[in-house]
C-alpha positions as CSV (number, residue, x, y, z in Angstrom):
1,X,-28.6,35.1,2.0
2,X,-28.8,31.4,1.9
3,X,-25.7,28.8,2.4
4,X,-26.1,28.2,-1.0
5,X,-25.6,31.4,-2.4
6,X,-22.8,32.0,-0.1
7,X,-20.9,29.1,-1.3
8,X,-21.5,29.7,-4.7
9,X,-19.8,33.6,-4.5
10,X,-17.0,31.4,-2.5
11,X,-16.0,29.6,-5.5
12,X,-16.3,31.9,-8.0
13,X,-13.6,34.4,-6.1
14,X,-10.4,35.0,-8.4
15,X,-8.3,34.2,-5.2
16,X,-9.9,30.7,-4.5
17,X,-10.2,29.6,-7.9
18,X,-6.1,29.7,-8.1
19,X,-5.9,27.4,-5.0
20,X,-4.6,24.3,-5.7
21,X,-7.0,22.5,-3.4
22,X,-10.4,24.3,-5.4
23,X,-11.7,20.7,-6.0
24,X,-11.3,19.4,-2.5
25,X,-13.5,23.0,-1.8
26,X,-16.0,22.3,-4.2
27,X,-16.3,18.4,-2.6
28,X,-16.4,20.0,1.0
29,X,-19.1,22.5,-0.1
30,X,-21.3,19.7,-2.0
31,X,-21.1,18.1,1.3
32,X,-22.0,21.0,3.5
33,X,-24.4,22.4,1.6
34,X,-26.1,18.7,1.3
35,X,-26.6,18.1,5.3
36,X,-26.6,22.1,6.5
37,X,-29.1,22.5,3.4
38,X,-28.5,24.8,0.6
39,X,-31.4,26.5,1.2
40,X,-31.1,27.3,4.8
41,X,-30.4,30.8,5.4
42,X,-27.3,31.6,7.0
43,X,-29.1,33.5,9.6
44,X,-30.4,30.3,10.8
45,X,-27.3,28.4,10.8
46,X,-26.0,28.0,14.7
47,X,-22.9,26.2,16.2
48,X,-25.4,23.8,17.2
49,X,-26.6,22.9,13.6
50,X,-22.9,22.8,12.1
51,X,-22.3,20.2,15.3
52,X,-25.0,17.9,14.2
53,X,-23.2,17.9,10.6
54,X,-20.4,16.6,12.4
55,X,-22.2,14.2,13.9
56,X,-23.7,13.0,10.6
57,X,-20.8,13.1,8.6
58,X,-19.3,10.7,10.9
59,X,-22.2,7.9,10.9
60,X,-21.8,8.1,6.8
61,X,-19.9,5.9,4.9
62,X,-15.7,6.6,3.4
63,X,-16.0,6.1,-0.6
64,X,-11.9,6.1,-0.1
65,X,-12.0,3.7,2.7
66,X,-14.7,0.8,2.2
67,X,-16.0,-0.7,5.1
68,X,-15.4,2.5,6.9
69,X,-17.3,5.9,8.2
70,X,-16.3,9.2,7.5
71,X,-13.0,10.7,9.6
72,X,-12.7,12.7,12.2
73,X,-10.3,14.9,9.8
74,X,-12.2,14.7,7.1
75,X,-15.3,16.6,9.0
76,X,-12.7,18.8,10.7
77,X,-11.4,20.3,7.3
78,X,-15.0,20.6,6.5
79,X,-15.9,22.5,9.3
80,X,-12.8,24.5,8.8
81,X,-13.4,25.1,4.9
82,X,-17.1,26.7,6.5
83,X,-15.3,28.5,8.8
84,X,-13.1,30.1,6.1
85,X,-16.2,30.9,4.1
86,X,-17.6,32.2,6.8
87,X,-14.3,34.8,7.3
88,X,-14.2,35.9,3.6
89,X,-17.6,36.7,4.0
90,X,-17.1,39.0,7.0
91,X,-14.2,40.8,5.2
92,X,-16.3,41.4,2.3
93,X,-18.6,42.8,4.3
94,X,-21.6,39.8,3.3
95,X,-21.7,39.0,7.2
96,X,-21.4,40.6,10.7
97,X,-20.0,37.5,12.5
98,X,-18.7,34.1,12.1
99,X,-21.8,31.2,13.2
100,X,-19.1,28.9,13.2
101,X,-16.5,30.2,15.9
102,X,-17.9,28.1,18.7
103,X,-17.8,24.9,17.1
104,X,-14.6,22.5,18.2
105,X,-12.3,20.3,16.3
106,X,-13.2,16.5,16.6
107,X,-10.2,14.8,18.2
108,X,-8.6,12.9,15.4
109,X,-6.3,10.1,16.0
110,X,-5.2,10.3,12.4
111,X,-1.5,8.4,12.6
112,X,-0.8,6.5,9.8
113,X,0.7,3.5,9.9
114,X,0.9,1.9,6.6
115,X,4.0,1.5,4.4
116,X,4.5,-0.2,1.3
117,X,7.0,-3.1,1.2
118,X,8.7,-3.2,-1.7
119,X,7.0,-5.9,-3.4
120,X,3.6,-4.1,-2.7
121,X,5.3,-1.1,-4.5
122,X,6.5,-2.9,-7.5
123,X,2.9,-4.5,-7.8
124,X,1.7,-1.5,-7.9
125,X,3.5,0.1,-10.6
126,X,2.8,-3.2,-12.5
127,X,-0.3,-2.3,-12.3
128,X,0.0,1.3,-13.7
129,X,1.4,0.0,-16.9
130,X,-1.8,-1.6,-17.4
131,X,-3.8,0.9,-18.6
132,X,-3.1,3.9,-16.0
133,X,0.7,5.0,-18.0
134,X,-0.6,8.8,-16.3
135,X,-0.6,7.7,-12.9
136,X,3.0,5.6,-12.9
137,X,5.6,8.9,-12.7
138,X,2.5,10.4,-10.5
139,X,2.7,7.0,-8.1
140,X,6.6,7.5,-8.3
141,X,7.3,10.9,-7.4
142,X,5.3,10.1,-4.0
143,X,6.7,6.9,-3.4
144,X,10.7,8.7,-3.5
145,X,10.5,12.0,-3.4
146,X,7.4,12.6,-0.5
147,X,5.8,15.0,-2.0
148,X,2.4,16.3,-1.6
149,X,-0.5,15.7,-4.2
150,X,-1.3,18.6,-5.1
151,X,2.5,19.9,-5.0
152,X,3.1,16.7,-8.1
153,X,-0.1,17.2,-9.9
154,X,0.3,20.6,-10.3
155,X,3.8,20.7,-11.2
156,X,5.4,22.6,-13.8
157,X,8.4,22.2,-15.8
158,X,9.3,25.5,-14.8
159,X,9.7,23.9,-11.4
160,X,12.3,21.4,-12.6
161,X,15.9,21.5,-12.5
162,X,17.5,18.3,-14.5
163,X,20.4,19.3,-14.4
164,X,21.1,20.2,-10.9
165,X,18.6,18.1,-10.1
166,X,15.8,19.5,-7.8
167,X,12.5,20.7,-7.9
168,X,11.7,24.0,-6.4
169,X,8.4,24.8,-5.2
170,X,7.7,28.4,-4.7
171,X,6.1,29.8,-0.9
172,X,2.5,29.7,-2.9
173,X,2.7,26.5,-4.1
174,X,3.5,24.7,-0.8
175,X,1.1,23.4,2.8
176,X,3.5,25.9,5.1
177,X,3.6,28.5,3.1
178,X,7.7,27.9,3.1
179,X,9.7,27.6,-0.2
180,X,11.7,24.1,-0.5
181,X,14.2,22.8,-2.8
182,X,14.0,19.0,-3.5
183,X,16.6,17.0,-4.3
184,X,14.9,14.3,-7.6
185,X,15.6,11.0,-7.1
186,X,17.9,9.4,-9.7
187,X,14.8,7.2,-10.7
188,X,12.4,10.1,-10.6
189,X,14.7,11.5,-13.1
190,X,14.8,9.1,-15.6
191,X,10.9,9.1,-15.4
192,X,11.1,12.9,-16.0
193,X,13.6,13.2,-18.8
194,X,11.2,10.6,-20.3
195,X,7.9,12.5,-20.2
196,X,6.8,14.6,-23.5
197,X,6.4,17.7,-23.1
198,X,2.5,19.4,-23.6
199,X,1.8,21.5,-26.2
200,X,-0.1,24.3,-24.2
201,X,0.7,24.2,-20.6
202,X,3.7,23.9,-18.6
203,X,2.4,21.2,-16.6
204,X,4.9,18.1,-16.1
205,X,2.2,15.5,-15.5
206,X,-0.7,14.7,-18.3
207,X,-3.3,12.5,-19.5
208,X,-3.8,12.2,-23.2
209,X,-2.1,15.1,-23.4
210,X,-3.7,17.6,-20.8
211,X,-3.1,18.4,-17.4
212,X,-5.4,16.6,-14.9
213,X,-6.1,17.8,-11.3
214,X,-7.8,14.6,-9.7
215,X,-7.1,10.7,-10.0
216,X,-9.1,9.4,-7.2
217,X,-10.8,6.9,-9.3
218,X,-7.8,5.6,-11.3
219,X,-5.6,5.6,-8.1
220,X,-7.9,2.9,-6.3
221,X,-8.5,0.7,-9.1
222,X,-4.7,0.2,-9.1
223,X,-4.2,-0.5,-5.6
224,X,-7.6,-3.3,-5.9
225,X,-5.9,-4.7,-9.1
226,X,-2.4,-4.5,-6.7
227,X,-4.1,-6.4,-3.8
228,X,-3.3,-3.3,-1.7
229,X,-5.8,-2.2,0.8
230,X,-6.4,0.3,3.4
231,X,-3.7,2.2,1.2
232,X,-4.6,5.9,0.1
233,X,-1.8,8.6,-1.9
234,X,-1.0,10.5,1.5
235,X,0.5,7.2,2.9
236,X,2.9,7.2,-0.4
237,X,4.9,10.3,1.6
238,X,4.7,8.0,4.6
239,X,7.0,5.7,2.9
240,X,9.6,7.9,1.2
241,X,10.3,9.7,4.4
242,X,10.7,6.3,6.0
243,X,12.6,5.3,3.9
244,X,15.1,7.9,3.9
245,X,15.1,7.5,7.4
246,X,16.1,4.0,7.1
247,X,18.7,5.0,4.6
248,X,20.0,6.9,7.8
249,X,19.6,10.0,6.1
250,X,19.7,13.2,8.7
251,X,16.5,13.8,10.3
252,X,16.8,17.5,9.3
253,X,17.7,16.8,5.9
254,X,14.7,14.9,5.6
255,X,12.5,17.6,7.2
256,X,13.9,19.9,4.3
257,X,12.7,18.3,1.7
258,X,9.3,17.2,3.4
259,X,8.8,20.7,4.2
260,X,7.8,20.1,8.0
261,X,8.6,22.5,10.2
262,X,8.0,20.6,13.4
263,X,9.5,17.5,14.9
264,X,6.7,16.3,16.5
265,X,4.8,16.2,13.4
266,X,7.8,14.8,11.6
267,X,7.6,11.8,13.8
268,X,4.3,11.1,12.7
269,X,5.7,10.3,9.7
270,X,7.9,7.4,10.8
271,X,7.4,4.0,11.2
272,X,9.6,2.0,13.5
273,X,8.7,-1.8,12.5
274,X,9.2,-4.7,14.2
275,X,12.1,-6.0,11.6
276,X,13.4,-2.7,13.0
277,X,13.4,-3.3,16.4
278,X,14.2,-7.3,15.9
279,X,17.7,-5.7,15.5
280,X,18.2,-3.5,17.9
281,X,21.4,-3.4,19.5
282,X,21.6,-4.2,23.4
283,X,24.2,-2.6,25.7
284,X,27.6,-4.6,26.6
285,X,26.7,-6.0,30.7
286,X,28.1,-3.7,32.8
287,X,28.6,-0.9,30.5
288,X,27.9,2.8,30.7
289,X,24.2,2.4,31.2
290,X,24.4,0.0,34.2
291,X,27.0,2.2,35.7
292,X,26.3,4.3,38.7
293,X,28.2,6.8,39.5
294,X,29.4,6.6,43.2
295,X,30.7,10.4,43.7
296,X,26.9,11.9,42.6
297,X,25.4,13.1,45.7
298,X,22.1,11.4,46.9
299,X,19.5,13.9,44.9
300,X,21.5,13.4,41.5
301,X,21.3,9.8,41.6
302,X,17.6,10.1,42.4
């Protein structure tokens, strides 16, 4: 069997079609089967060869990021999507072990650090209303509510509560495999309660009129007409957790609704600035923190 032929009885199972992510697995195959070669049987595929993709992937070129090569993360969820196709294979009986299971995840050093001020942000939707109306609720659901991409693009009205006022995303449809309530944010649900309705889907968001699952292309062209660069969608959940931070919001009432399940990863999320830190508040002279207690015994003052 040849990686080609592999792939293409990846795509065409009933279980990964219904994945939200299918494109981004049909962009990672493209590229996989373009460096590993679709013709190379998967016989002769080693964790040697599948570490020389990573090595090419990374001298390449970012389309999203001009100016740029290829991430470290990018490559890793490559690697991984192979890996995967690798592991249906075996349970399907197409393969006897995984070529794959040696190869190591790039270190990635993936923090983002980029928030939108709110000029930037109103730009932006400025933009939108110039020819992109399909992207503006899209651009605002990010920006306040933190959502994922594919948790807004796919979203259905059967998802929407306007009269409590959350969204509720099933187990399926979320990253962590967790369900999570979302409180909408009083703009978001103007924007919502605006919307038309389609005639033959469910879907919330649409373009003339049908659902659309991509808007990589349209998205970029508004931040180059905004003047916004080294800006990408993920970074628009950067900012509404931030900014529900700074709206001293509790931090596990934030991690509800962003669905993490970890602090530390929460934390990546957060951007202290210097405006921030411009005001922090120093301790009276003299106070508790300069204090030393005299009746501690020599180790507990060490």
């Amino acid at each position: 069997m040849t990686l080609g032929q592999l792939c293409k009885w990846y795509l065409e199972l009933p279980e990964v079609e219904a994945k939200d992510s299918y494109d981004r697995d049909e962009d990672f195959v493209a590229n996989l089967k373009r460096l590993l070669g679709e013709d190379t049987k998967i016989k002769d595929i080693t964790s040697g060869k599948i570490e020389s993709y990573q090595t090419q992937r990374l001298a390449e070129a970012s389309s999203a990021h001009p100016g740029q090569t290829i991430r470290p993360c990018t490559v890793n969820k490559e690697v991984s999507c192979l890996k995967w196709i690798f592991n249906r294979a075996i349970r399907h009986g197409k393969l006897e072990h995984n070529p794959a299971n040696g190869v190591k995840r790039l270190p990635e050093n993936n923090v983002r650090m980029r928030v939108l001020t709110q000029k930037e942000f109103d730009l932006f939707m400025e933009k939108c209303d110039k020819g992109l109306y399909h992207l503006r609720p899209v651009i605002a659901m990010g920006y306040y509510m933190g959502m994922r991409r594919s948790e807004i693009l796919y979203l259905t009205w059967q998802e929407v509560d306007l009269e409590k006022g959350f969204i509720r995303l099933s187990a399926e449809r979320t990253k962590t495999d967790s369900a999570r309530a979302i409180p909408i944010h009083p703009k978001v649900k103007v924007i919502l309660e605006k919307l038309p309705r389609g005639l033959h889907t469910d879907r919330v968001f649409l373009r003339y009129g049908k659902p659309f699952n991509e808007m990589k292309n349209s998205f970029q062209s508004a931040c180059e007409e905004a003047g916004i660069k080294d800006f990408c969608f993920h970074d628009l959940r950067h900012c509404a957790l931030n900014n529900l931070r700074l709206a001293k919001n509790d931090f596990f009432q934030i991690m509800a609704v962003s669905g993490h399940k970890t602090m530390a990863v929460f934390k990546r999320y957060n951007l202290v600035t210097e405006e921030e830190l411009a005001k922090i508040k120093w301790p009276e002279e003299g106070g508790i923190a300069g204090t030393v207690d005299t009746n501690m015994d020599t180790d507990e003052k060490k």
